[in-house]
C-alpha positions as a Markdown table, in Angstrom:
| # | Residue | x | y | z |
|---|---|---|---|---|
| 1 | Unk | 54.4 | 47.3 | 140.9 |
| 2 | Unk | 52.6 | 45.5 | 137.9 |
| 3 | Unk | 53.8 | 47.2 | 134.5 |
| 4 | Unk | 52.0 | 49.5 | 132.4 |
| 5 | Unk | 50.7 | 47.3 | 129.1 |
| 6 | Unk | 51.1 | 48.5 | 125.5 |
| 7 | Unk | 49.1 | 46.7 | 122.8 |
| 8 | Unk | 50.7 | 46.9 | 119.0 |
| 9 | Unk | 47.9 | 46.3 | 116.2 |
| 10 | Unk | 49.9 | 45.2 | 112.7 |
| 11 | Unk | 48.5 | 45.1 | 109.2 |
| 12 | Unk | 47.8 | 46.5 | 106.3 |
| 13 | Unk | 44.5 | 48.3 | 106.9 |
| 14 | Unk | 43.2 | 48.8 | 103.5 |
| 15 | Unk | 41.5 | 49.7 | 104.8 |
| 16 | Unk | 40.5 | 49.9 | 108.2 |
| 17 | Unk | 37.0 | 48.6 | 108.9 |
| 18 | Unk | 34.5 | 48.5 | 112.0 |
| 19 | Unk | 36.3 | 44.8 | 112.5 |
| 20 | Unk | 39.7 | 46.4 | 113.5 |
| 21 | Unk | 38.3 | 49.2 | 115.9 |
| 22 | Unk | 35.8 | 46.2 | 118.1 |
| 23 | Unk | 38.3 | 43.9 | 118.3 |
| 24 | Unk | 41.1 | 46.3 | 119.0 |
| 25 | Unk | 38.6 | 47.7 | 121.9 |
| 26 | Unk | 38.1 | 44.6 | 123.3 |
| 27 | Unk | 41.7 | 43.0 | 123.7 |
| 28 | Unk | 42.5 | 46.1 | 125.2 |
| 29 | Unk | 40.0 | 45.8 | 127.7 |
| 30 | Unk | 40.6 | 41.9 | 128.0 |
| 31 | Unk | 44.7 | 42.2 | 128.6 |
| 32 | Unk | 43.9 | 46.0 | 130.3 |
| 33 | Unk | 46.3 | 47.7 | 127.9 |
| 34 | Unk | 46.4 | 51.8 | 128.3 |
| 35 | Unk | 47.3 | 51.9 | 124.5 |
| 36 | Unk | 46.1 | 50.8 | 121.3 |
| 37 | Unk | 48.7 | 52.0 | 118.9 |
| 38 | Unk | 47.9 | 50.9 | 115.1 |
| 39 | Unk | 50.6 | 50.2 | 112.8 |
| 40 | Unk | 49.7 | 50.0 | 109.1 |
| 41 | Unk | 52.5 | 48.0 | 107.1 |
| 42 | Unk | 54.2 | 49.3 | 103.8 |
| 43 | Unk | 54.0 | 45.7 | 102.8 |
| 44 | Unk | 54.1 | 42.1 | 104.7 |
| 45 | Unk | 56.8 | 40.2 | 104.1 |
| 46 | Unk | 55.1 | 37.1 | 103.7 |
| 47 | Unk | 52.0 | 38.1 | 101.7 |
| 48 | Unk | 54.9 | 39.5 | 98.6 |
| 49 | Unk | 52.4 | 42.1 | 97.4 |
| 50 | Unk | 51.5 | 45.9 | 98.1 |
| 51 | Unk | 48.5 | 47.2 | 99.3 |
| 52 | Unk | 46.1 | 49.1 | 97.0 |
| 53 | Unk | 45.5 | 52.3 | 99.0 |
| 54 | Unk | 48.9 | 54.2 | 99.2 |
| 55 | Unk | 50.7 | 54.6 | 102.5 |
| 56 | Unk | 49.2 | 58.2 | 103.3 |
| 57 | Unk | 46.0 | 57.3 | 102.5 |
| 58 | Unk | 45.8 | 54.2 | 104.7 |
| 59 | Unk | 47.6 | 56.2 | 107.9 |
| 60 | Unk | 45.2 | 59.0 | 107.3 |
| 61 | Unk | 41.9 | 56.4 | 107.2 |
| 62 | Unk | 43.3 | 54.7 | 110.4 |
| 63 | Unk | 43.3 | 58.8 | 112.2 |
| 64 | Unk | 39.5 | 59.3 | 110.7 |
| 65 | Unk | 38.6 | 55.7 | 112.1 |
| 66 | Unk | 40.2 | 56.2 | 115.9 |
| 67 | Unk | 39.6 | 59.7 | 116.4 |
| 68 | Unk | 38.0 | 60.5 | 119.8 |
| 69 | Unk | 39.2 | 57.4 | 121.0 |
| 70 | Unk | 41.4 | 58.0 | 123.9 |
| 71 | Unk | 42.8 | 54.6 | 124.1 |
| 72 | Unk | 43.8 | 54.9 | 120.4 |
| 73 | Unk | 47.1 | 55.9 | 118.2 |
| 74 | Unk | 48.8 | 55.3 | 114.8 |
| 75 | Unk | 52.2 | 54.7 | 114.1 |
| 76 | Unk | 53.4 | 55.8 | 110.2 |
| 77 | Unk | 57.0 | 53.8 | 111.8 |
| 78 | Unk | 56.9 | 50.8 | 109.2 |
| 79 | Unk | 55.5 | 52.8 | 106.5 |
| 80 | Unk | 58.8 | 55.4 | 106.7 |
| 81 | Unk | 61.5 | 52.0 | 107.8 |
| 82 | Unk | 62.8 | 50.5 | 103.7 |
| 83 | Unk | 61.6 | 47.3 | 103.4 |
| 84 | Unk | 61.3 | 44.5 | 104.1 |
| 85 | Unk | 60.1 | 45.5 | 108.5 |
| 86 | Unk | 59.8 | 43.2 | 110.3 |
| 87 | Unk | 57.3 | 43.0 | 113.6 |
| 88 | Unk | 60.9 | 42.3 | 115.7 |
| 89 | Unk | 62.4 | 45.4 | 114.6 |
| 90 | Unk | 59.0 | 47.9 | 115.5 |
| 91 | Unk | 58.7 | 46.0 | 118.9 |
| 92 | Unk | 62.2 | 46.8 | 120.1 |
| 93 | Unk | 61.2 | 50.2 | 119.0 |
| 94 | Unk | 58.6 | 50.4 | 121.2 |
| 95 | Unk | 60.4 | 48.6 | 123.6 |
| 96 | Unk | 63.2 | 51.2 | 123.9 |
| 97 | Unk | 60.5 | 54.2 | 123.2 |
| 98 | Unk | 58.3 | 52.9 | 126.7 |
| 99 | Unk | 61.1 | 51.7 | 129.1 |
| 100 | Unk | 61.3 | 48.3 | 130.3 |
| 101 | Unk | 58.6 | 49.1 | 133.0 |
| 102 | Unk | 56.4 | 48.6 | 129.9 |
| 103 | Unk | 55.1 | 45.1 | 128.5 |
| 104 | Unk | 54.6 | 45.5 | 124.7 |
| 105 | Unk | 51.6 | 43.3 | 123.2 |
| 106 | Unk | 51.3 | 42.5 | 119.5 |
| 107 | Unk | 48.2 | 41.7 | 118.3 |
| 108 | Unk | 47.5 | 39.0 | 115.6 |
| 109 | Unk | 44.7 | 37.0 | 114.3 |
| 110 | Unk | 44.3 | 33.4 | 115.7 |
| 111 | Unk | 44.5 | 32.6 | 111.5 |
| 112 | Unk | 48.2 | 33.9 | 112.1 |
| 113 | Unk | 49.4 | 31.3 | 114.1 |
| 114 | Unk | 50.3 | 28.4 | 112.1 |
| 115 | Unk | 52.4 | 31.0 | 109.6 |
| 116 | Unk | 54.3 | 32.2 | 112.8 |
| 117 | Unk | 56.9 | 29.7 | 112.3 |
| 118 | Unk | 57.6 | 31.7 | 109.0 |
| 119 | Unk | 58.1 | 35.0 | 110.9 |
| 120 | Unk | 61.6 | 36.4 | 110.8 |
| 121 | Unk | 63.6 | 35.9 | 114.2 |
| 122 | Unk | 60.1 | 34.4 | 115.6 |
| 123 | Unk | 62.0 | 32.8 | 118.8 |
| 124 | Unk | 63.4 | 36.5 | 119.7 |
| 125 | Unk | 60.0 | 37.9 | 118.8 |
| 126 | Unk | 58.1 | 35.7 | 121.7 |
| 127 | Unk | 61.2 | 36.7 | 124.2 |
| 128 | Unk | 60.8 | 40.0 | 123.4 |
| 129 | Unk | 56.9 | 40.9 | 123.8 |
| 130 | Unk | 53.7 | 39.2 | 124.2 |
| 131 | Unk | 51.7 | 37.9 | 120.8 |
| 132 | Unk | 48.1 | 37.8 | 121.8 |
| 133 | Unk | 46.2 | 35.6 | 119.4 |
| 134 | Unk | 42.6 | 37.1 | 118.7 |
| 135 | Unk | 40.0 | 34.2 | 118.6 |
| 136 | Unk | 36.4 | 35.6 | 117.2 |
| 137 | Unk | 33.7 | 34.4 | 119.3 |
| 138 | Unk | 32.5 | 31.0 | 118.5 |
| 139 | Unk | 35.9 | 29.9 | 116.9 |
| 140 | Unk | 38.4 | 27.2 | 118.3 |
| 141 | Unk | 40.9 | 28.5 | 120.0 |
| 142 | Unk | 43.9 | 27.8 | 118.0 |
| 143 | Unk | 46.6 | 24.9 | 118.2 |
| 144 | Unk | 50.2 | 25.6 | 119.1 |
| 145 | Unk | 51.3 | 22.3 | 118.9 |
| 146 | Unk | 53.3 | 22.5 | 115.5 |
| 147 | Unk | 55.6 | 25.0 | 116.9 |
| 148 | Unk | 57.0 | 22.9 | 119.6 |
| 149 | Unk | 59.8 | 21.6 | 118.0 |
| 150 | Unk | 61.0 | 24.9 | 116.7 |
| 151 | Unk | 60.0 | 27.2 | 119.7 |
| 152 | Unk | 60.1 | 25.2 | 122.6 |
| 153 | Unk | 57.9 | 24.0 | 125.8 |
| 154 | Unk | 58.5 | 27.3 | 127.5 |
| 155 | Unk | 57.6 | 29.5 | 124.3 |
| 156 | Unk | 54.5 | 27.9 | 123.0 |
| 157 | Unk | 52.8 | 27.7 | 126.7 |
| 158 | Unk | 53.6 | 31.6 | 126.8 |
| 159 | Unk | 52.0 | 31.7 | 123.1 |
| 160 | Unk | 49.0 | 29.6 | 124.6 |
| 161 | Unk | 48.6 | 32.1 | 128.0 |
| 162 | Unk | 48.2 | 35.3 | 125.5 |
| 163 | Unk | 45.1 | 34.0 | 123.3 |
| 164 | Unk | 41.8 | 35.8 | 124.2 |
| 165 | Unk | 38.2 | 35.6 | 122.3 |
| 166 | Unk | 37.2 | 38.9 | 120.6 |
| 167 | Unk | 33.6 | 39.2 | 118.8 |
| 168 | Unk | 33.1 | 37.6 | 115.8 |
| 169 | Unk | 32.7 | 40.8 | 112.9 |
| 170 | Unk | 31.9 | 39.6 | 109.2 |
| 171 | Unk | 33.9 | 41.8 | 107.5 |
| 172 | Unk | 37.3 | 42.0 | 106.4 |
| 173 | Unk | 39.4 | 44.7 | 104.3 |
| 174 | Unk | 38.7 | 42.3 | 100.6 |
| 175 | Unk | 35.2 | 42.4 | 101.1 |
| 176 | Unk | 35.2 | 45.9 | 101.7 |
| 177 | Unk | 37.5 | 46.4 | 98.4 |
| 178 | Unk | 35.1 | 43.9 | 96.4 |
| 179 | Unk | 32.1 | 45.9 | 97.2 |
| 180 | Unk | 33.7 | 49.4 | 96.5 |
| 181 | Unk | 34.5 | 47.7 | 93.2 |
| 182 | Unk | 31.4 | 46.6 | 92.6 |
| 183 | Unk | 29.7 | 50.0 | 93.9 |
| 184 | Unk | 28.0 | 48.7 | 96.6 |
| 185 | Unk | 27.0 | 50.5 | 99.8 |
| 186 | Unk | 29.5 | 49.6 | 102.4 |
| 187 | Unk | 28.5 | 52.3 | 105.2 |
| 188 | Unk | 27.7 | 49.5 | 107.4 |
| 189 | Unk | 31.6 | 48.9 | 107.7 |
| 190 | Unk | 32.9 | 51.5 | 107.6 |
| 191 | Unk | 33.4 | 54.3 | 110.4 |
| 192 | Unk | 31.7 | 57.1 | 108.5 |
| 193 | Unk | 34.7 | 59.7 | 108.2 |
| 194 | Unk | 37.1 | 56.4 | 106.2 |
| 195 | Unk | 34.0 | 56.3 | 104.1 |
| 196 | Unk | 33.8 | 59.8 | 103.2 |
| 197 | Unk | 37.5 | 59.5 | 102.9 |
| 198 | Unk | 37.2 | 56.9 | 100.2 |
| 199 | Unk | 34.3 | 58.3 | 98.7 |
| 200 | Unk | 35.9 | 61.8 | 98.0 |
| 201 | Unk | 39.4 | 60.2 | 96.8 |
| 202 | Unk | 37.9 | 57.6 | 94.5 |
| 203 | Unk | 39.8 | 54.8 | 96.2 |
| 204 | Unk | 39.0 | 50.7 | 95.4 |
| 205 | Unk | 37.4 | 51.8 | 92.4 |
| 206 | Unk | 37.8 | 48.7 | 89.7 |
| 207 | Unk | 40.5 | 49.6 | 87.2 |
């Protein structure tokens, strides 16, 4: 009996943008995962800063942005753990949460991959779930050749069996921040609920 698949979408969503919902639709439909759970991060151990929306405000963006979607869910779990979390410790959560008749999928930008070496426990992190690599459409796929030495034959080839292409989406959270700043119109990349959201709360404003 083939498991059930469970796909975990990490970062710091600030905020979520019509990028995160496309690609999130289509690695779930590429690696046939029942579940899209998002999982906005208090703060990334290896970026060293915070976000500038606050934790409630990003959760509550990530609700306006997947609601109606069946397939979709949001986790506050890293937002209430003390820092630093760590993608180890909210997989083994979801691990014991769904049974082990359940393969867990983290989701990651193919720009990730050459920082994974830097990720805490990273050897028990590739044991313990599948890292999908997202490649946007027209990209390389990426190289998992420096982590050889540290990971292993056996590790890297499962890295190299979970990559998938996604569509390519010009936007990312900084652009949308820059053009808030700026008071630009950024309806085009934005579900229109998160740019209500921000509209009525004043957030990205320039200081």
């Amino acid at each position: 009996m083939a498991k059930r698949k469970i796909a975990l979408f990490g970062g710091t969503f600030d905020p979520i943008h019509l990028g995160h919902t496309q690609v999130a639709e289509a690695a779930a439909k590429q690696i046939e995962a029942e579940e899209v759970i998002f999982v906005p991060a208090k703060c990334s151990p290896l970026k060293g800063f915070s976000p500038h929306a606050s934790d409630d405000d990003r959760l509550h963006m990530i609700e306006l942005a997947i609601r109606g979607r069946d397939r979709f869910s949001a986790s506050d779990c890293e937002l209430r753990r003390p820092a630093p979390s760590y993608t180890l410790d909210t997989v083994r959560r979801f691990q014991q949460k769904y049974g082990e008749e359940t393969s867990i999928y983290w989701l990651l930008g193919a720009d990730s991959v050459n920082d994974l070496v830097l990720w805490h426990r990273i050897d028990e992190l590739v044991d313990t779930c599948h890292l999908v690599a997202m490649v946007r459409g027209g990209y390389e796929a990426p190289s998992f050749d420096r982590h050889l030495a540290s990971l292993g034959p056996d590790r890297v080839e499962k890295l190299r069996r979970n990559v998938i292409q996604t569509p390519s989406i010009p936007i990312s959270s900084t652009k949308v921040r820059e053009h808030l700043a700026a008071g630009r119109d950024v309806r085009d990349m934005l579900c229109p609920e998160v740019w209500d959201y921000i509209r009525r709360r004043g957030l990205y404003k320039r200081d």
